[in-house]
C-alpha positions in Angstrom: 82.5 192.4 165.0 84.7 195.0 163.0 87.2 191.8 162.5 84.3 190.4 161.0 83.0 192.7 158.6 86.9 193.4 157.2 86.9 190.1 156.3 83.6 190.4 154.3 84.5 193.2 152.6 87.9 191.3 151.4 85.7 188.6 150.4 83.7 190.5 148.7 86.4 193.0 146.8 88.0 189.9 145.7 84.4 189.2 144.1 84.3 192.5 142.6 87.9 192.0 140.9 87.2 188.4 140.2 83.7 189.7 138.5 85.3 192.4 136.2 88.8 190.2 135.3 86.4 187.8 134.0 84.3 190.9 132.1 87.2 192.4 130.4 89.4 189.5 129.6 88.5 188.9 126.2 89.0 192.8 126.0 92.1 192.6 127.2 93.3 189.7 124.9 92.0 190.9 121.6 93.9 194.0 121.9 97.3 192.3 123.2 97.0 190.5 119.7 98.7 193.9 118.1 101.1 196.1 119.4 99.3 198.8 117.8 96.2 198.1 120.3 98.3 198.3 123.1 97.1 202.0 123.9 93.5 200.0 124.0 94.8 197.6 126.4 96.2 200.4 128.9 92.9 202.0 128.8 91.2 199.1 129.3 93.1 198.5 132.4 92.7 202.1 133.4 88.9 201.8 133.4 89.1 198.0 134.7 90.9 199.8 137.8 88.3 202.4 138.1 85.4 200.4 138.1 86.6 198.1 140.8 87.5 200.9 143.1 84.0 202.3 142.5 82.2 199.5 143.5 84.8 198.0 146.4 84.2 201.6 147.8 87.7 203.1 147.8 88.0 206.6 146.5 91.1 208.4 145.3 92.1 211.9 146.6 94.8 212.9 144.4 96.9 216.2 145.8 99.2 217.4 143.7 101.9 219.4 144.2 102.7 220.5 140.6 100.4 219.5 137.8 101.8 216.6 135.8 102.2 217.6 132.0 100.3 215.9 129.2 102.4 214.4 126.9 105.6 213.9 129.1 107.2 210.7 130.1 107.7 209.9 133.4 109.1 207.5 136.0 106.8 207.3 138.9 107.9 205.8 142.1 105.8 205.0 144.6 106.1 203.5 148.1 104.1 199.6 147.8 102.0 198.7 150.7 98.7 196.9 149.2 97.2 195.4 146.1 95.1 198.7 145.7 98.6 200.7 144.7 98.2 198.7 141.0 94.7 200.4 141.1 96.1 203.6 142.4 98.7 204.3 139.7 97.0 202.9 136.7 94.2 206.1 138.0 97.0 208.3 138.2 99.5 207.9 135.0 99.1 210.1 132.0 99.0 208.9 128.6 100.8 205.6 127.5 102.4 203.8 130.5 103.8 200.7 132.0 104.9 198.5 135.2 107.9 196.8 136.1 107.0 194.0 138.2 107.9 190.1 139.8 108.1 187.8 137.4 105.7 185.7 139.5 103.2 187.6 138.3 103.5 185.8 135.0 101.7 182.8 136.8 98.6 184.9 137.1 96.2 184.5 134.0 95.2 187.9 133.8 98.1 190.0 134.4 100.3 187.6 132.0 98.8 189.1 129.3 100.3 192.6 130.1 103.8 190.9 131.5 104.0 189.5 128.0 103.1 192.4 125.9 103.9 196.0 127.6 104.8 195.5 131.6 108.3 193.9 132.5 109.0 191.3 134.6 111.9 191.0 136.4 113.6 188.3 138.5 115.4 190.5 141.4 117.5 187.8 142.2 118.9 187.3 138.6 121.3 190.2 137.5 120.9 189.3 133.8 116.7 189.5 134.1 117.5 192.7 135.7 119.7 193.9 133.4 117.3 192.9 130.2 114.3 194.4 132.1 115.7 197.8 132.3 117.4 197.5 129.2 113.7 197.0 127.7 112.5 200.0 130.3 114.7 202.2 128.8 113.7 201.7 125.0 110.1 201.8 126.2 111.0 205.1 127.5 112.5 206.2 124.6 109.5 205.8 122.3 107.5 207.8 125.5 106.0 205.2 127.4 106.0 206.0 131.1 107.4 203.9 134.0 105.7 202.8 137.0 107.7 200.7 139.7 108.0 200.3 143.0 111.6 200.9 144.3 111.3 198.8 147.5 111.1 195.7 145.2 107.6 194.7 146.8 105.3 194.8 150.1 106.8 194.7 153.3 104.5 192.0 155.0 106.6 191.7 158.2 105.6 195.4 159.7 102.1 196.6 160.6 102.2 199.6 160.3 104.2 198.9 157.7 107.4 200.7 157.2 109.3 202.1 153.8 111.8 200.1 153.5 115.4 200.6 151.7 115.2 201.4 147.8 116.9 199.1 144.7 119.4 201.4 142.6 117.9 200.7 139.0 115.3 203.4 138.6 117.2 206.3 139.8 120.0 205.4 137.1 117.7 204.5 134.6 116.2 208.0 135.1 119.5 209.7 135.1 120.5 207.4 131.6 117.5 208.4 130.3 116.8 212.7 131.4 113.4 211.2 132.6 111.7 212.9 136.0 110.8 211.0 138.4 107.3 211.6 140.2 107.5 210.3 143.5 104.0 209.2 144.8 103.3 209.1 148.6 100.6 206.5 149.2 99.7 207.8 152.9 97.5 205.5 154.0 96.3 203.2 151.5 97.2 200.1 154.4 94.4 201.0 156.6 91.9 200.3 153.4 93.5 197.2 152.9 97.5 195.5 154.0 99.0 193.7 151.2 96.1 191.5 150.0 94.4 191.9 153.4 94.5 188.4 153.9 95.5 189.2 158.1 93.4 192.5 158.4 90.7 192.6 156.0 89.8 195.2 154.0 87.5 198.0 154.7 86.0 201.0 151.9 86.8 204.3 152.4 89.3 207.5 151.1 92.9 206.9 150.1 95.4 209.6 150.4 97.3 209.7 147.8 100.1 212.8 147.3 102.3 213.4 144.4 105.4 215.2 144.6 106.7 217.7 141.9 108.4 216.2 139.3 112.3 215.9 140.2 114.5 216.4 137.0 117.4 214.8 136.1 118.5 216.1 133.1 121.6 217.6 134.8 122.3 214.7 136.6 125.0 212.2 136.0 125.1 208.5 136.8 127.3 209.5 140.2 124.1 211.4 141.4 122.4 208.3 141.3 122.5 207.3 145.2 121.5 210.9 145.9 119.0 211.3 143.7 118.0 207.4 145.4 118.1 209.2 149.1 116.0 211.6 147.7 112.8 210.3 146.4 112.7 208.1 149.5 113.1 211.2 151.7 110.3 213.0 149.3 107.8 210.1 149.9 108.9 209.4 153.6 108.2 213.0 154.2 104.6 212.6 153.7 104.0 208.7 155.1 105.3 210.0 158.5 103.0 212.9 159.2 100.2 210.0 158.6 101.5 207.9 161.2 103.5 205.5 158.6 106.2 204.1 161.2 
């Protein structure tokens, strides 16, 4: 019966997200028009995010270690285990921000519109996309636009529970390159609200743990910190996935 009413719920978040993509769509393309609107169009996706965990029942419980600082750039990394994470972080990041993400993502109607305007898309399997994309993450972050990626390069959908798996090398260096701290963001337990698009599981509403580290500065570092600084964050986020029975 519980098998049952996860998969209603899935059916019916999907509705939900369906229901406001279709809402604020012409929204979301009117202010892609001008790079100047493109503070609009983060907002917009900030409050589309909102909305849908509102009414698909999940709520956020932010704990944070340090206050984040209005105003400063960041690169937040996060561990990646379900489609409510893009929810999650748009909640979370301060001021004018942006995702690195698959460049399959392109293929989707909606979120095209930000891949081809102020998120990144990246081909993990080319090393010139790569390159380009965090060539263009780093000018982003020179004009103050944050960074949000996920280091593990995408879900793990072989392990339930799933498990943090190793981390790619480019944010750490771009950090390091660039003097920018890194947040590291400990999504706890957002897989038991929903695994990857809860296609196997279902979905169900409910709280999602969400714990953000202290800023880690980098402006003494140097690009031969980078693997440590790498070990790092992933020990920071581990650290907190563990005590909430993420094995």
């Amino acid at each position: 019966m519980i098998d049952y009413l996860k998969q209603a719920h899935r059916i019916y978040s999907i509705f939900i997200i369906l229901f406001f993509s279709i809402i604020f769509f012409p929204f979301y393309y009117l202010s892609a028009q001008n790079p100047k609107t493109y503070g609009l169009l983060n907002w917009l996706r900030k409050l589309n995010s909102r909305l849908c965990a509102f009414f698909i029942g999940a709520l956020f419980r932010f704990t944070f270690e340090e206050p984040l600082q209005e105003g400063q750039t960041y690169i937040y990394c996060s561990n990646h285990t379900s489609n409510l994470d893009i929810m999650i972080l748009c909640t979370l990041a301060r001021g004018r921000f942006h995702f690195m993400g698959k460049e399959e993502l392109l293929k989707n109607p909606v979120l095209k519109i930000f891949f081809k305007t102020i998120d990144i898309p990246v081909n993990r399997e080319s090393r010139v996309s790569a390159f380009r994309a965090f060539k263009r993450a780093a000018e982003n972050l020179e004009q103050g636009m944050s960074l949000i990626i996920f280091p593990e390069g995408g879900i793990d959908d072989e392990h339930y529970p799933p498990k943090l798996m190793p981390f790619k090398n480019g944010p750490f260096r771009l950090a390091i390159e660039n003097k920018v701290p890194i947040v590291a963001v400990s999504l706890t337990d957002i897989w038991k609200r929903m695994w990857d698009d809860g296609s196997k599981y279902g979905s169900s509403p409910g709280v999602c743990n969400i714990y953000v580290h202290k800023p880690v500065l980098t402006a003494n570092l140097t690009i031969n910190d980078s693997d440590e600084l790498k070990h790092r964050i992933f020990d920071l986020i581990n650290s907190k996935l563990v005590t909430n029975d993420y094995r």
